[in-house]
N, C-alpha and C positions, 0 to 999 in steps of 0.2 A: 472642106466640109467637116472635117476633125475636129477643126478647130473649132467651128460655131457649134459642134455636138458637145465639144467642151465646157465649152461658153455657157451655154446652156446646163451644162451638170452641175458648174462649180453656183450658177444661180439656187440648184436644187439643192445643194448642199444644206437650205436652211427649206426645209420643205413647208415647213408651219407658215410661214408668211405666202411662199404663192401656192399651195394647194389646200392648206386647210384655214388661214386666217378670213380669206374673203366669204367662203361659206359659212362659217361659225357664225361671223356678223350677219350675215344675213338670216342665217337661222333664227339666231336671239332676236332681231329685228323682229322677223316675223312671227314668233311665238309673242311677242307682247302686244304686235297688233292683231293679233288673234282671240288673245285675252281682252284688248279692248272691245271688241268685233262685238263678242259673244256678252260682255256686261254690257254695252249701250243697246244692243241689238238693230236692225237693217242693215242694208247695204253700207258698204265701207272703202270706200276706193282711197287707198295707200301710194303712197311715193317711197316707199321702203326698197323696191328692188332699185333703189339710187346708191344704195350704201356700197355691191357690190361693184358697180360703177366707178365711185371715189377708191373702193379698195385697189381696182385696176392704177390709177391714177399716183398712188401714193407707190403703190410697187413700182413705174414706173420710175420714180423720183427714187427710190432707193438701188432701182438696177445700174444707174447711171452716175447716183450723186455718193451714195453711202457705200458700193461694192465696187466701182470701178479701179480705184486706187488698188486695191489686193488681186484684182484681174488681172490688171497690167500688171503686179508686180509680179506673175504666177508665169508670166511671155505671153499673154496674150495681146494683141497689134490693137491698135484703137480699129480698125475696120470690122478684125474678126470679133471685138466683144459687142460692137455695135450691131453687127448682122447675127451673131448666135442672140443675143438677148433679144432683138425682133424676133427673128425665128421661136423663140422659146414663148414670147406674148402673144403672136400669132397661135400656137397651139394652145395656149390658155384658153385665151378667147375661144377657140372654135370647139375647144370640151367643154367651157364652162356653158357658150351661147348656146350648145345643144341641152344641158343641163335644164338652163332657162326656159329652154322651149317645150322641152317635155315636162316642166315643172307648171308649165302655162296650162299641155293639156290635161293633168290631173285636176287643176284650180275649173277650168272651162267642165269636167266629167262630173266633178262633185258641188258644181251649182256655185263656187267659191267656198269648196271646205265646209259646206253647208252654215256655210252663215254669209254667205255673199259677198266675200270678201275677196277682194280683187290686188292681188298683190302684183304677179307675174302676167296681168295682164295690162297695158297702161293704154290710153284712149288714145289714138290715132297713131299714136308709134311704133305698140306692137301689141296689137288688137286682131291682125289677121293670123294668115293660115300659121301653122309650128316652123315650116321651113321657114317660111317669111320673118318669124318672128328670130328662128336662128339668123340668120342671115342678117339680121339688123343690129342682134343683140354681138353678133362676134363682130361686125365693122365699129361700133359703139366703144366696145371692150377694148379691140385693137388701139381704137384713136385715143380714150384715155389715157392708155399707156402709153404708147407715145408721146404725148403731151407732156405727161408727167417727166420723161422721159429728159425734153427739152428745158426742164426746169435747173433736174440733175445735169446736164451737158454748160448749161448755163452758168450755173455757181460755180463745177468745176474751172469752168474759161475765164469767169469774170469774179467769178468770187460773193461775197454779196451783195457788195455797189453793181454790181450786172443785174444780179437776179432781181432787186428792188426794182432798177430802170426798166427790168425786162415788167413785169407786175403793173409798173406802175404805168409803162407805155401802154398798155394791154386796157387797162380801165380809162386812159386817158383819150384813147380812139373810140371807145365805145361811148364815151361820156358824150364827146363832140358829135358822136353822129347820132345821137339820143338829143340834144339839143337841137343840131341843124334840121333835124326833121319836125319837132316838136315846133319849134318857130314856123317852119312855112307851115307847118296842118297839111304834110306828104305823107302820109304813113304809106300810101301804097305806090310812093316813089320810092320809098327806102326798102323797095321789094314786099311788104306786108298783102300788095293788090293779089300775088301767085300764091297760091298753098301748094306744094308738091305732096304728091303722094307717098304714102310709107315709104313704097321701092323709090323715089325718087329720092324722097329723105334720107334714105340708105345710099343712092348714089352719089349724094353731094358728100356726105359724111366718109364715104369710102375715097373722092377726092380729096378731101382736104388730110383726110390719114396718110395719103402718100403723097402729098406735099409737105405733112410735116416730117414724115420719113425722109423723103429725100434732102429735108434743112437740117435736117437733125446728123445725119451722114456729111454733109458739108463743115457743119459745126463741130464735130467730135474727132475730126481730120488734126485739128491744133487744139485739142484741149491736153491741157497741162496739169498734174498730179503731185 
């Protein structure tokens, strides 16, 4: 347990990137869509709370890709940097998702910042109650980072002929099953017939976060620095 409290400090050693860069951007973000809001005037529904999303996502990629070399070279085991930097994205996420959520009911109180602007609010994703909305937004946060996570694990093991193939396998499965459905006219064979509900959304999304957790822990077993 030392060690992943450690794991996690020497992450914090550069505190601007995971506690204050993904707020900042989203602030900026949303003061301009605010200024937009209020010159066009109506309703204004935003894709902005995406940014701190991707900012999960890049943290990721630098806990694994840009910091891990100076970890290891500090003693820390490839298991314990892997579990303390989980552990450390795990509590991101579930400060930042509550953040989110209480930023949702201030937007929901004041009619959208009185210009009905809907930033922290998104349609069908995280549109219900606050807890719900935490809940969605830290399994969301979580998966990101992990993701990104797998990018950095990646180029470490393979270098960048990996991380290409890895990218480029990833568009090439998506390509083919974007074609093979489009030729028969199955959209709702390729699963589009079900819509899950938020919470179910949250539970596919919280499985597949620990499936990439658990690949990602396999993978970072042999990765080389």
């Amino acid at each position: 347990m030392t060690a992943w409290i450690n794991v996690g400090r020497y992450h914090l050693v550069d505190p601007i990137a995971y506690l204050v860069a993904p707020w900042a951007i989203l602030a900026f973000v949303f003061l301009i869509n605010l200024v937009i809001t209020e010159a066009e005037g109506g309703p204004n529904p935003t894709k902005a709370l995406a940014v701190i999303y991707l900012c999960f996502f890049g943290l990721g990629i630098l806990s694994a890709g840009g910091s891990l070399p100076f970890g290891l070279a500090l003693g820390a085991s490839r298991r314990s940097y892997y579990t303390g930097t989980l552990l450390l994205a795990v509590a991101l996420a579930a400060a930042d998702g509550l953040g989110l959520a209480l930023l949702q009911v201030a937007e929901r109180g004041t009619h959208g910042w009185g210009l009905a602007l809907h930033v922290f609010q998104v349609s069908y994703i995280l549109a219900g109650p606050w807890y719900l909305t935490w809940l969605t937004s830290f399994v969301g946060l979580t998966l990101l980072f992990v993701y990104g996570m797998w990018y950095g694990i990646i180029y470490r093991r393979w270098n960048r002929f990996g991380l290409v193939a890895f990218i480029v396998g990833q568009v090439a499965v998506i390509r083919v099953w974007i074609v093979i459905v489009d030729r028969g006219h199955n959209w709702g064979g390729a699963g589009f017939s079900f819509t899950p509900s938020p919470m179910g959304l949250t539970a596919v999304l919280a499985a597949l976060a620990v499936v990439l957790l658990i690949g990602g822990f396999a993978l970072m077993r042999r990765v080389s620095v």
